[in-house]
C-alpha positions, 0 to 999 in steps of 0.5 A: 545285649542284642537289639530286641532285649535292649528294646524290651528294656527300654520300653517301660521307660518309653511308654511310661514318660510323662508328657505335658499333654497328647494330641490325637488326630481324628479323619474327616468325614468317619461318621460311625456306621451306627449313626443314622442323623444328618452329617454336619460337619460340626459333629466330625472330630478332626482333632482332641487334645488332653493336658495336665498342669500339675501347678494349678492341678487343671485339666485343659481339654481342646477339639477342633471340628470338620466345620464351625458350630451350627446353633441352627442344628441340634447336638452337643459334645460329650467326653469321657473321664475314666478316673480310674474305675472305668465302670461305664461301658456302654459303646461295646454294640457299636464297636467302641468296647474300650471306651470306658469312663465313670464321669463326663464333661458335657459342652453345649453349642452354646458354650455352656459346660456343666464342669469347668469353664468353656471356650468355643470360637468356630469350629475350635473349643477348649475345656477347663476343669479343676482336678476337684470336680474330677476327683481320682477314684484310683488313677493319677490324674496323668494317667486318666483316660478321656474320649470325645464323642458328639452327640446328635439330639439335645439329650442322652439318647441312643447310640445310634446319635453317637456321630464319632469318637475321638479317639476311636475305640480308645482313650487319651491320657497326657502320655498319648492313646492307651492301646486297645488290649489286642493292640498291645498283644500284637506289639507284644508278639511282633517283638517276640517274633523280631527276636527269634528272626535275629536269634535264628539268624545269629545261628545260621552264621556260627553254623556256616563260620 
């Protein structure tokens, strides 16, 4: 079997191996264009993670931020939850259309959270929701999609108090970032492109044998 086909097998198997929890990395300082408030470093996400325990059937959520919470200054933290139905859609005019979700955890700089218990110590917070105030509406809880996003203000406003998402125009599960649509078109015509590479030039070498 050559490489490409080999790889093409395998990449099912790759992409649906279930992790204990993912991780994604977010850049300092990569406020959105749209976001016209000031830039405390408390609404910059460097970090978001995801984890499943399917033992206790509990979602545990974590973010680290460019700088420790600030009480003196408005905002709050947003994520959300596609549980399988993704209805809401809202992000598409600031160029984050794969953001999809129909329920959200809500964290106040306070520590209060309307889902699940809160942990929130400097710049680092955690999150813990029983799968029962998520309940799937056709994903399995491994494969729900969240997204991070803080919010300038004290309530849900407009885009335009959106600072960032994490991750960017995308969703993490516990098996890591779900692609955006043309990312995993591009995927797919690179490894199209890699096999007729090898078959043309298999072909060169018969004909100059």
């Amino acid at each position: 079997m050559s490489r490409p086909s080999i790889l093409l097998a395998i990449l099912p198997a790759l992409v649906g191996t279930p992790a204990a929890a993912a991780t994604v990395l977010d850049p300092t300082g990569d406020f959105l264009p749209s976001y016209i408030f000031d830039h405390d470093p408390d609404l910059d996400v460097t970090s978001f993670s995801v984890d499943f325990n399917e033992a206790t059937d509990t979602f545990l959520l974590g973010a680290s931020l460019a700088g420790a919470v600030d009480l003196s200054e408005e905002g709050f933290y947003v994520i959300g939850v596609n549980t399988g139905t993704g209805a809401i859609d809202p992000f598409g005019d600031i160029g984050n259309g794969n953001v999809t979700f129909d329920q959200v955890v809500v964290l106040q700089k306070d520590g209060s959270v309307n889902l699940g218990t809160a942990t929130l110590v400097g710049n680092v917070f955690t999150i813990s929701v029983p799968l029962s105030l998520l309940p799937t509406t056709g994903a399995d809880p491994q494969a729900y999609g969240f997204n991070l996003w803080p919010r300038y203000g004290t309530d849900l406003g407009g885009n335009d108090q959106i600072s960032d998402f994490a991750p960017n125009n995308a969703l993490l599960t516990t098996n890591g970032v779900v692609p955006e649509p043309a990312t995993w078109l591009t995927m797919l015509l690179g490894f199209g492109l890699a096999g007729a590479a090898l078959r043309f030039r298999r072909a060169r070498k018969v004909a100059s044998a």
